[in-house]
mmCIF file of the N, C-alpha and C atoms, coordinates in Angstrom:
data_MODEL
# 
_entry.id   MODEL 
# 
loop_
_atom_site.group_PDB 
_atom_site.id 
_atom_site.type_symbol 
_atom_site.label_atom_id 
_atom_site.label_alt_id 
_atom_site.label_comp_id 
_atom_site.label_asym_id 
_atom_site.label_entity_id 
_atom_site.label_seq_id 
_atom_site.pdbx_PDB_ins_code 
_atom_site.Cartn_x 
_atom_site.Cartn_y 
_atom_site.Cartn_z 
_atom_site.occupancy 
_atom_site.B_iso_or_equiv 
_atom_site.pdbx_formal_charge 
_atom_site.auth_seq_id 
_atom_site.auth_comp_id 
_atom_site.auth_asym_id 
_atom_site.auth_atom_id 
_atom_site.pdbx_PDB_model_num 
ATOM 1   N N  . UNK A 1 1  ? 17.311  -5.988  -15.119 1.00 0.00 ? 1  UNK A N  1 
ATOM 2   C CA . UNK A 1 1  ? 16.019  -6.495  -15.510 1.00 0.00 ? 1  UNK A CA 1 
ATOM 3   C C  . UNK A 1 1  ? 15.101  -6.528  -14.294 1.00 0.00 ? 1  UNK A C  1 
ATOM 4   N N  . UNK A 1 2  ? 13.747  -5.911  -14.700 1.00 0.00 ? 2  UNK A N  1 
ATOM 5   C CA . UNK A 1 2  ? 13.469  -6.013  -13.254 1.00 0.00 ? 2  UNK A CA 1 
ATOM 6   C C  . UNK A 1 2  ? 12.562  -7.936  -13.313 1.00 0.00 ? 2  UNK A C  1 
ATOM 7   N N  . UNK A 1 3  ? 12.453  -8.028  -11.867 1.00 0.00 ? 3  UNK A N  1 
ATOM 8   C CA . UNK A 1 3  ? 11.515  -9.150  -11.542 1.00 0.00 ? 3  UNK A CA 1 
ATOM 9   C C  . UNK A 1 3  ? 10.095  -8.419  -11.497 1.00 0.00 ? 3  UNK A C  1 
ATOM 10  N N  . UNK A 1 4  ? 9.274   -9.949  -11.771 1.00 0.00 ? 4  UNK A N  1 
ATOM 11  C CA . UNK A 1 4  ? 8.218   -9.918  -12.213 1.00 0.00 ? 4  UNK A CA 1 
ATOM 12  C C  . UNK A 1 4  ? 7.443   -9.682  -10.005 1.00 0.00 ? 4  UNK A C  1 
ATOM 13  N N  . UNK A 1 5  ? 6.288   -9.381  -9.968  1.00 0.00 ? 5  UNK A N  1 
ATOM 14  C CA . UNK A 1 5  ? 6.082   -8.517  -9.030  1.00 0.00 ? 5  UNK A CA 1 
ATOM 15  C C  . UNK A 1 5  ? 5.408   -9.997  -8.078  1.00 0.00 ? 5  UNK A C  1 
ATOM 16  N N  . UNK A 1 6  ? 5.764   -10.470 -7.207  1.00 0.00 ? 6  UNK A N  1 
ATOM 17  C CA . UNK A 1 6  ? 4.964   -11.617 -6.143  1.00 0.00 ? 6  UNK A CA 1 
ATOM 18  C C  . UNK A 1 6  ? 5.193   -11.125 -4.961  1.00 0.00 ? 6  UNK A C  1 
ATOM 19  N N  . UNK A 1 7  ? 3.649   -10.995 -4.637  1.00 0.00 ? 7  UNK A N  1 
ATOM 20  C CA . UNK A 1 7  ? 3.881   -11.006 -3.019  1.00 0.00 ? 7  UNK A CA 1 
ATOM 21  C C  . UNK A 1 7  ? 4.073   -12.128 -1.932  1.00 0.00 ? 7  UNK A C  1 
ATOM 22  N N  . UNK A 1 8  ? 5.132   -11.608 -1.243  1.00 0.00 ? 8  UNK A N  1 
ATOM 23  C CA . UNK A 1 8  ? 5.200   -12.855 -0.124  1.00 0.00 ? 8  UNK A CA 1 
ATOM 24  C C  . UNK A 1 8  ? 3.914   -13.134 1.030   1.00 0.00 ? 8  UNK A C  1 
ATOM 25  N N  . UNK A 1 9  ? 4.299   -14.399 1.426   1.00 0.00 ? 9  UNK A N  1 
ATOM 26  C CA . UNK A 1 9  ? 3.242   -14.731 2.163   1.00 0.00 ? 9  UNK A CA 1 
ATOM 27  C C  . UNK A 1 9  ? 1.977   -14.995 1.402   1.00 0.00 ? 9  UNK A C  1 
ATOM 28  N N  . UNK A 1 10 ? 1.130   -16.193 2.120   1.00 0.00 ? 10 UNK A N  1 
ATOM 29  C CA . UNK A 1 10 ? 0.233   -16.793 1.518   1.00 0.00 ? 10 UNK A CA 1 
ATOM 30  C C  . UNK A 1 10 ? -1.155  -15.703 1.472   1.00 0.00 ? 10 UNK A C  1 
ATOM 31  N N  . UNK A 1 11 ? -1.462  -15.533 2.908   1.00 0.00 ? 11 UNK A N  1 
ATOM 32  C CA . UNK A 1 11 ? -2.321  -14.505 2.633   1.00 0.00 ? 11 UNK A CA 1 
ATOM 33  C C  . UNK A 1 11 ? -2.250  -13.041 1.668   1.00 0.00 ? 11 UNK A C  1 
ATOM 34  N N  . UNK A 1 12 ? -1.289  -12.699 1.825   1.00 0.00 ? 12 UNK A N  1 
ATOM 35  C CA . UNK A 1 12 ? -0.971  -11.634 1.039   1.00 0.00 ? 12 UNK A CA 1 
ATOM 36  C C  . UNK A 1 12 ? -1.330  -12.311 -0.853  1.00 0.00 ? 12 UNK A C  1 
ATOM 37  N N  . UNK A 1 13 ? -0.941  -13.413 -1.109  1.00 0.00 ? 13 UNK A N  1 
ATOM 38  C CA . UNK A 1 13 ? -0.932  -13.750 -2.404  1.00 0.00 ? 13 UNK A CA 1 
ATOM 39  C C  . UNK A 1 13 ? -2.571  -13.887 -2.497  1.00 0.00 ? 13 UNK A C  1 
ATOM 40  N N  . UNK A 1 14 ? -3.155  -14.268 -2.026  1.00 0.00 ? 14 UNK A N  1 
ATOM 41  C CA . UNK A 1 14 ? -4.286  -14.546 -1.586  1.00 0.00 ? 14 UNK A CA 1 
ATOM 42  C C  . UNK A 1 14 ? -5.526  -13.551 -2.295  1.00 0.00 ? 14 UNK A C  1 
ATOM 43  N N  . UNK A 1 15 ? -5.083  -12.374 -1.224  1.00 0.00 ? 15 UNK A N  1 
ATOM 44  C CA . UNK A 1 15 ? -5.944  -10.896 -1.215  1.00 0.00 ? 15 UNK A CA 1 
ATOM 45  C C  . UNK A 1 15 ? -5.379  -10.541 -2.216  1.00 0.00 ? 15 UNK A C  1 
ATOM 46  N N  . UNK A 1 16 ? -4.320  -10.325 -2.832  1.00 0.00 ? 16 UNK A N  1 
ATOM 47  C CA . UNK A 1 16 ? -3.921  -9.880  -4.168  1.00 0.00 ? 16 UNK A CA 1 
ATOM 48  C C  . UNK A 1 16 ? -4.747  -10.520 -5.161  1.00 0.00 ? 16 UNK A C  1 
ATOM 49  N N  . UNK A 1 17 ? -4.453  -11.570 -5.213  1.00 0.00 ? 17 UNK A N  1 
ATOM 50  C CA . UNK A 1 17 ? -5.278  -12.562 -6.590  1.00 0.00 ? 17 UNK A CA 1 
ATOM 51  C C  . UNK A 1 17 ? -6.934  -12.425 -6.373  1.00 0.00 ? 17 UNK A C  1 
ATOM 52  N N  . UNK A 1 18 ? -7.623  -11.879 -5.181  1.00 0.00 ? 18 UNK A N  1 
ATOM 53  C CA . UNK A 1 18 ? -9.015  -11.848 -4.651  1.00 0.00 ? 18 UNK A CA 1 
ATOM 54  C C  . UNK A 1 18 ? -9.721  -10.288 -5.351  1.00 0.00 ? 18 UNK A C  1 
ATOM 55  N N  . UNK A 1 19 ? -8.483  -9.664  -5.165  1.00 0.00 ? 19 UNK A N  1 
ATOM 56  C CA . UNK A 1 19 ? -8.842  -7.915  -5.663  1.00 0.00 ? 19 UNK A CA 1 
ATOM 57  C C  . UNK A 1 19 ? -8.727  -7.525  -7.207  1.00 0.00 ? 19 UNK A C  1 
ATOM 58  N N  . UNK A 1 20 ? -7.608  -9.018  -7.684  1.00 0.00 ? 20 UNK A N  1 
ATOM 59  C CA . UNK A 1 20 ? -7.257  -9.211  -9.477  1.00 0.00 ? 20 UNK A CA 1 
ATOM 60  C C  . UNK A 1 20 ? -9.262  -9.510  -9.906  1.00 0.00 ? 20 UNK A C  1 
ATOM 61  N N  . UNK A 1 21 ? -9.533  -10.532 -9.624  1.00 0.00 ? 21 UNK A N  1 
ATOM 62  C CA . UNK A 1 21 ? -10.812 -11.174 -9.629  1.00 0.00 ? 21 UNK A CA 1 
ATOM 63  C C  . UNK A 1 21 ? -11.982 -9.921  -9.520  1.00 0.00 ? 21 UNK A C  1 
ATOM 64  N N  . UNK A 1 22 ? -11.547 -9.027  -8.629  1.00 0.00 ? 22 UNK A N  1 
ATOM 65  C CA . UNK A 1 22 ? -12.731 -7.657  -8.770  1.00 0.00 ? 22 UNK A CA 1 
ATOM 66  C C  . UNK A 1 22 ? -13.060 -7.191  -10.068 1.00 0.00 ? 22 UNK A C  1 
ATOM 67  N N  . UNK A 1 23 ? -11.830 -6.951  -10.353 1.00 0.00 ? 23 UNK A N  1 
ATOM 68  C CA . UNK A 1 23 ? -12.211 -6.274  -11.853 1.00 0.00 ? 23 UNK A CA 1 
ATOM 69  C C  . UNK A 1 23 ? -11.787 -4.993  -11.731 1.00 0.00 ? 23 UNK A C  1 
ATOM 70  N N  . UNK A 1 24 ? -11.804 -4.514  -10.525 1.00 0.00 ? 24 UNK A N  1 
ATOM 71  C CA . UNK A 1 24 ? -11.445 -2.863  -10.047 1.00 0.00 ? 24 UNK A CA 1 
ATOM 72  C C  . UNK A 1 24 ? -11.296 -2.737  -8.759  1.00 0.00 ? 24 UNK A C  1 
ATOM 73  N N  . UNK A 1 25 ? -9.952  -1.848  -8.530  1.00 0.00 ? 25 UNK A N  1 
ATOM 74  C CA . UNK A 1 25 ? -9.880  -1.669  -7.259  1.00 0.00 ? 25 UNK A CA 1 
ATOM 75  C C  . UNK A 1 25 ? -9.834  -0.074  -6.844  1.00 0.00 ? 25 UNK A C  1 
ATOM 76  N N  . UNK A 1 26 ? -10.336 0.348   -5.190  1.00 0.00 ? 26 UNK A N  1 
ATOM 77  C CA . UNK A 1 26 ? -10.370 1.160   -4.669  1.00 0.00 ? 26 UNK A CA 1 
ATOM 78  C C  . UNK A 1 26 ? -9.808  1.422   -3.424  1.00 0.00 ? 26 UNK A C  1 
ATOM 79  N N  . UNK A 1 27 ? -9.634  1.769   -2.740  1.00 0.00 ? 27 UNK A N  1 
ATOM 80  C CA . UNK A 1 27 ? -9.346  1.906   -1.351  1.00 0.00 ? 27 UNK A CA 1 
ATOM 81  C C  . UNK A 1 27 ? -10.027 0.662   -0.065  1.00 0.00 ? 27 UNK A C  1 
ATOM 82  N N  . UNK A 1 28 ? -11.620 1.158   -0.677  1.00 0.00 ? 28 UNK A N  1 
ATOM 83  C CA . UNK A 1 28 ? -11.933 0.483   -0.044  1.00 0.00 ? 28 UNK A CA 1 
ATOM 84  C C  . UNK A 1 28 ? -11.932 -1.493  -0.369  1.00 0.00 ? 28 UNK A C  1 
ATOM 85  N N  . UNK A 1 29 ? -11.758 -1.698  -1.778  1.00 0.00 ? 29 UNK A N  1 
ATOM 86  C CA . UNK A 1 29 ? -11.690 -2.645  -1.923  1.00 0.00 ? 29 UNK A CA 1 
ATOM 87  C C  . UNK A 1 29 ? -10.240 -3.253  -1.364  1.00 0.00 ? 29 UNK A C  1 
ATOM 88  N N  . UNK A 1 30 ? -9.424  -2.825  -0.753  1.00 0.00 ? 30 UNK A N  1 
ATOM 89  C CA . UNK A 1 30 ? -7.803  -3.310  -0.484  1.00 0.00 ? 30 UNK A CA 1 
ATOM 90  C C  . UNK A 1 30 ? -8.407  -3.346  1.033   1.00 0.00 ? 30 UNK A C  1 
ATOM 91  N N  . UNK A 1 31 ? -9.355  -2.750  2.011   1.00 0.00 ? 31 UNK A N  1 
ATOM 92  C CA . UNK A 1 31 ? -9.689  -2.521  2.897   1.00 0.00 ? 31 UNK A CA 1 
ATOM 93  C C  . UNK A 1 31 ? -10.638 -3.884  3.024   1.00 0.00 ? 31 UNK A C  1 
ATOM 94  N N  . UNK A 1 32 ? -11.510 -4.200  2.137   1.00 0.00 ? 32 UNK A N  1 
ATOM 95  C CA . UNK A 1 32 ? -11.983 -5.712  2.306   1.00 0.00 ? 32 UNK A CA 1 
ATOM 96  C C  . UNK A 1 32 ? -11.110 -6.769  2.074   1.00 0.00 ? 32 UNK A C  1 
ATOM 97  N N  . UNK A 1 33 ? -10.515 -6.615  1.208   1.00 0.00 ? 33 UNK A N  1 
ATOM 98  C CA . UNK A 1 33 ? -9.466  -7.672  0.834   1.00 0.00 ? 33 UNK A CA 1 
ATOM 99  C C  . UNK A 1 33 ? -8.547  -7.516  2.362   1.00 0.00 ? 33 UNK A C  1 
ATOM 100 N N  . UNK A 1 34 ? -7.985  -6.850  3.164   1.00 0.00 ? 34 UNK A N  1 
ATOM 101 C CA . UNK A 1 34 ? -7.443  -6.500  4.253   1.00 0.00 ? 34 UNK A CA 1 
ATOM 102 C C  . UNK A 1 34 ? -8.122  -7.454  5.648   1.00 0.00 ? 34 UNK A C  1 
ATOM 103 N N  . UNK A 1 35 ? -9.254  -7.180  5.534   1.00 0.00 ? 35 UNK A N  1 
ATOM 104 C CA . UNK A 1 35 ? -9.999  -7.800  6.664   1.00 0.00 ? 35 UNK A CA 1 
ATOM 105 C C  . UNK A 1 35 ? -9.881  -9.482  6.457   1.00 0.00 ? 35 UNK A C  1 
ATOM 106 N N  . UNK A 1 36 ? -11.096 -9.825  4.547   1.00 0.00 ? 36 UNK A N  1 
ATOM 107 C CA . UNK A 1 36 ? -11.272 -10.747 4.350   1.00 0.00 ? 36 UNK A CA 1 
ATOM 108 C C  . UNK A 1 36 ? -9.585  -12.039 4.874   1.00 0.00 ? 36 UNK A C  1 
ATOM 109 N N  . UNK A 1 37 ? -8.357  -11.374 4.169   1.00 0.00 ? 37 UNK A N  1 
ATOM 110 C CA . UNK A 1 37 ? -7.568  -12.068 4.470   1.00 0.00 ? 37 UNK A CA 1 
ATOM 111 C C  . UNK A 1 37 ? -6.416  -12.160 5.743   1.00 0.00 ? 37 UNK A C  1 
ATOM 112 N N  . UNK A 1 38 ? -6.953  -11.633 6.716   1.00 0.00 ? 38 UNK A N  1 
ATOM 113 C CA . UNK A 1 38 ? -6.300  -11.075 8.227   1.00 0.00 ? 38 UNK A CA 1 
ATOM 114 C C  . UNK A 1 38 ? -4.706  -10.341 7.479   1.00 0.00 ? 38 UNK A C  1 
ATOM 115 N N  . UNK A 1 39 ? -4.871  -9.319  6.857   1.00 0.00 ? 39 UNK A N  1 
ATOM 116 C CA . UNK A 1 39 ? -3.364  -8.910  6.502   1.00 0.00 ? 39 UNK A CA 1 
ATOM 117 C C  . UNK A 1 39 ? -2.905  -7.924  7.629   1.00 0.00 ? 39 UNK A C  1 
ATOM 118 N N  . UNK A 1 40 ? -2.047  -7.802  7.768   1.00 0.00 ? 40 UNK A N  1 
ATOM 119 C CA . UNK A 1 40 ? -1.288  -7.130  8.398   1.00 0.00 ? 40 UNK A CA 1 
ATOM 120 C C  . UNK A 1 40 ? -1.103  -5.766  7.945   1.00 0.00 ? 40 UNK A C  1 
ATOM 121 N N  . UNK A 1 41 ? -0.842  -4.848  8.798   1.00 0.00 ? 41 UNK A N  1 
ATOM 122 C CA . UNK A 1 41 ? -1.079  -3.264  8.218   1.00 0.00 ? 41 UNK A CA 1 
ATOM 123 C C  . UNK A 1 41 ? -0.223  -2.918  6.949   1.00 0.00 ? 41 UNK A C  1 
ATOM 124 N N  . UNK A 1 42 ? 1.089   -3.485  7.341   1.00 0.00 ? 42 UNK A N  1 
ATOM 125 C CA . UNK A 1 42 ? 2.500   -3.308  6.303   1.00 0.00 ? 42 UNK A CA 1 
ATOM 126 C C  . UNK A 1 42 ? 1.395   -4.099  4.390   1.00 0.00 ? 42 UNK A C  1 
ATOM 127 N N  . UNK A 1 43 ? 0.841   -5.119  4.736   1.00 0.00 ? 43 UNK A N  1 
ATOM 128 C CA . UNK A 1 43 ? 0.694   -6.123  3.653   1.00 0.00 ? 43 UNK A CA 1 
ATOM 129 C C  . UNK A 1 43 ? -0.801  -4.621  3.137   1.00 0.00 ? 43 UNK A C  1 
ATOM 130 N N  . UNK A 1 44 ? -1.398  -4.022  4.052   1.00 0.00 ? 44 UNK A N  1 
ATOM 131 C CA . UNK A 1 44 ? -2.318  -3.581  3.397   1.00 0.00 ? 44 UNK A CA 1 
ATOM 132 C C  . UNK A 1 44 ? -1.964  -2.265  2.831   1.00 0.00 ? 44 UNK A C  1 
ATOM 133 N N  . UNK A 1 45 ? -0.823  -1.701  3.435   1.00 0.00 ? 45 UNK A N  1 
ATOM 134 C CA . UNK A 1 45 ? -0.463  -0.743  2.587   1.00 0.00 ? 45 UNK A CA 1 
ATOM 135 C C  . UNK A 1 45 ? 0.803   -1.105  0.827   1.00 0.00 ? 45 UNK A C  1 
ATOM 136 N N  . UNK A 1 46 ? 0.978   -2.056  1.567   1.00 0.00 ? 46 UNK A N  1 
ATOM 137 C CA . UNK A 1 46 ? 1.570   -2.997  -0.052  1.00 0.00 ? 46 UNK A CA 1 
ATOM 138 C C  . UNK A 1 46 ? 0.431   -2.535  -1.239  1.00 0.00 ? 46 UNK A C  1 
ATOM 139 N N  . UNK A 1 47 ? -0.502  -3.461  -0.550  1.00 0.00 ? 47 UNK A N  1 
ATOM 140 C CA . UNK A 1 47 ? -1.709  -3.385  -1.873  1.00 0.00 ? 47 UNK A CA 1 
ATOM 141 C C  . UNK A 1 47 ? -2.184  -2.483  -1.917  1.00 0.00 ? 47 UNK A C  1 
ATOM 142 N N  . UNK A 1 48 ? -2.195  -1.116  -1.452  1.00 0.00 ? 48 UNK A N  1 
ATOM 143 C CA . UNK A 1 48 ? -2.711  0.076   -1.838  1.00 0.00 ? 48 UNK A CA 1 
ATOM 144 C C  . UNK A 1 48 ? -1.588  0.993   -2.541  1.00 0.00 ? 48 UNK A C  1 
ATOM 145 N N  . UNK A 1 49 ? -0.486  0.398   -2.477  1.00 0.00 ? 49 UNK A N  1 
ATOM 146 C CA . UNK A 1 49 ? 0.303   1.345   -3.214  1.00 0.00 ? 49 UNK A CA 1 
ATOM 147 C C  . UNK A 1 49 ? 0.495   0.639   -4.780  1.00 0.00 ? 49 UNK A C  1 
ATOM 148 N N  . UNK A 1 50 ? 0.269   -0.741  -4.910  1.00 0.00 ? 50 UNK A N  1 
ATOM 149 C CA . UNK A 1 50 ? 0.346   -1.428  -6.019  1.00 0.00 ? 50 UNK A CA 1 
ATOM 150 C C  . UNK A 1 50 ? -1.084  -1.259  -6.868  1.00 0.00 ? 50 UNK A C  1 
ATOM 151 N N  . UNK A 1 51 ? -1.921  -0.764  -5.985  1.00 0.00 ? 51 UNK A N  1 
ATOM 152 C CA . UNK A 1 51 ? -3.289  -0.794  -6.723  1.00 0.00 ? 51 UNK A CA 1 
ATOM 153 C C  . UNK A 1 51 ? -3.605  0.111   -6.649  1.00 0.00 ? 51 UNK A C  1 
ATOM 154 N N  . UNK A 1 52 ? -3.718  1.257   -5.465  1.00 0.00 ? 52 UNK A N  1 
ATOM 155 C CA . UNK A 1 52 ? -4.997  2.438   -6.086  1.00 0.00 ? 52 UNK A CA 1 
ATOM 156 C C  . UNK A 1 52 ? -3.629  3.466   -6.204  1.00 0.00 ? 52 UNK A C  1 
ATOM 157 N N  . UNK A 1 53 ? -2.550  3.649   -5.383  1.00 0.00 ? 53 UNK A N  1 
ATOM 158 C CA . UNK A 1 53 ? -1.208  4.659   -6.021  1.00 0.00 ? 53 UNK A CA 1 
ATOM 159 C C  . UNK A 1 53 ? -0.785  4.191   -7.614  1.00 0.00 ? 53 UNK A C  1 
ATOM 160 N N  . UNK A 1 54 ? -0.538  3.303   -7.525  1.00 0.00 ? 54 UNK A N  1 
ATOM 161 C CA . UNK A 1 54 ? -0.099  3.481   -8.723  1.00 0.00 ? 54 UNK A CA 1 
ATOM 162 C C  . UNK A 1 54 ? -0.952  3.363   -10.606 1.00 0.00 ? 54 UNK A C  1 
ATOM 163 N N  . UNK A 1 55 ? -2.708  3.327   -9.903  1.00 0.00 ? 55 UNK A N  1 
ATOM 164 C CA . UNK A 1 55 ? -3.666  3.616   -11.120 1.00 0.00 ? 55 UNK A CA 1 
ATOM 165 C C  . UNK A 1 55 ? -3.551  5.110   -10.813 1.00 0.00 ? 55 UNK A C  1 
ATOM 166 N N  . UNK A 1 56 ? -3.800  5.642   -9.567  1.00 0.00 ? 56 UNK A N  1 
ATOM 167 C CA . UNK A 1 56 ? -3.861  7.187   -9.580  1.00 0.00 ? 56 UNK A CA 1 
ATOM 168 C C  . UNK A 1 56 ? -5.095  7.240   -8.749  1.00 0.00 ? 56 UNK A C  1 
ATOM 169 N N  . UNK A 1 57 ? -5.090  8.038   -8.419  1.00 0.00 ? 57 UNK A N  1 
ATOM 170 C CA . UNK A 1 57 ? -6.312  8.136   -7.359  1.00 0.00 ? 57 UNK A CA 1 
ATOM 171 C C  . UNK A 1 57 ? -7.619  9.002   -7.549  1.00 0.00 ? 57 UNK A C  1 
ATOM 172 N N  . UNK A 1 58 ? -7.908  8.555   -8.959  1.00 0.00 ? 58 UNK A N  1 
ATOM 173 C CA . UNK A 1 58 ? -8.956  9.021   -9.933  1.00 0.00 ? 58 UNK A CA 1 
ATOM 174 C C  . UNK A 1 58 ? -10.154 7.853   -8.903  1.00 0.00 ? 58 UNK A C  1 
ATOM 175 N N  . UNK A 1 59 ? -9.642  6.740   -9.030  1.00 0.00 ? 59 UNK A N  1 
ATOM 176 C CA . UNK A 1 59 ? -10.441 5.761   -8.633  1.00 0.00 ? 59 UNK A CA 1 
ATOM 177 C C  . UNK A 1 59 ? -11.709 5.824   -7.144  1.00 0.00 ? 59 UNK A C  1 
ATOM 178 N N  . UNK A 1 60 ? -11.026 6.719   -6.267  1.00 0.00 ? 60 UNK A N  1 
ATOM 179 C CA . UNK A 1 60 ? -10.952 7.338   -4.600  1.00 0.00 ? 60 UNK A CA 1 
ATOM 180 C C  . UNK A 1 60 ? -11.903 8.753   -5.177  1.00 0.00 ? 60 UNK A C  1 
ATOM 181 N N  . UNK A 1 61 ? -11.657 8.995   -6.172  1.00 0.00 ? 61 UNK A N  1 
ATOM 182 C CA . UNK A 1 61 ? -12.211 10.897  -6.239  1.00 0.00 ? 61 UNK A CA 1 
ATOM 183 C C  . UNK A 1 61 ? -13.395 10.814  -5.931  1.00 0.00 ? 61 UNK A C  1 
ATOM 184 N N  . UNK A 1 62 ? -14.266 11.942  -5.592  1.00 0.00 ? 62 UNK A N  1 
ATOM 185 C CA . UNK A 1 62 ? -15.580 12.121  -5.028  1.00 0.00 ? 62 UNK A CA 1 
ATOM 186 C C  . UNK A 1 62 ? -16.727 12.094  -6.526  1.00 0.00 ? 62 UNK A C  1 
ATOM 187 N N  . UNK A 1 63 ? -17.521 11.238  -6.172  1.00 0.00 ? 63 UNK A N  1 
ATOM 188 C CA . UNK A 1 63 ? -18.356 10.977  -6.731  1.00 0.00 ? 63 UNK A CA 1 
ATOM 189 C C  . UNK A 1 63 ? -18.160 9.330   -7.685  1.00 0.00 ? 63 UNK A C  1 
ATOM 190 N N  . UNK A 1 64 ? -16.937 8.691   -7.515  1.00 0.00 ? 64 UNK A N  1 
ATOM 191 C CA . UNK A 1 64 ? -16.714 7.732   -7.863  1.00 0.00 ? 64 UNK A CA 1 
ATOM 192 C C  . UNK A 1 64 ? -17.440 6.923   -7.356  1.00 0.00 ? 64 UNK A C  1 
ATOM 193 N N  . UNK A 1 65 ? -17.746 5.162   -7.895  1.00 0.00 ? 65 UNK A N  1 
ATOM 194 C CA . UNK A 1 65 ? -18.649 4.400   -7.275  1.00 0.00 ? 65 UNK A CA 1 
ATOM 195 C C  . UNK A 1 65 ? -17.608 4.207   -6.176  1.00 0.00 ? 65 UNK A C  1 
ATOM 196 N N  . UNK A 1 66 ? -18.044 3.453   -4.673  1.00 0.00 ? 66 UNK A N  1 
ATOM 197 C CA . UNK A 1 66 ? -17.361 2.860   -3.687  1.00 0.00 ? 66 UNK A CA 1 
ATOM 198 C C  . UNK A 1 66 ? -17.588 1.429   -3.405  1.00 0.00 ? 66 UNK A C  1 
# 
């Protein structure tokens, strides 16, 4: 069975639940959420593989909003 998905660490839970609240995420939005919550490089590639890898990277394509 798998477990349900929590990130460790406070900040990390933080910027996750901050980028849920967007409504949509992009690259660059994991990149504000990154700064806004001092994450660490490892924590910011977490949230880019949970958010813009695994919607697909339709989101990133050229001409998309940023």
């Amino acid at each position: 069975m798998l477990s349900p998905l929590i990130p460790e660490g406070e900040a990390l839970r933080r910027a996750f639940q901050w980028i849920v609240e967007q409504g949509h995420c992009t690259s660059k939005t994991v990149e504000q959420a990154s700064l806004r919550f001092d994450l660490a490089p490892r924590d910011e590639e977490f949230l880019l593989r949970q958010f813009v890898d695994h919607r697909g990277a339709a989101s990133d394509a050229p001409g998309s909003e940023r």
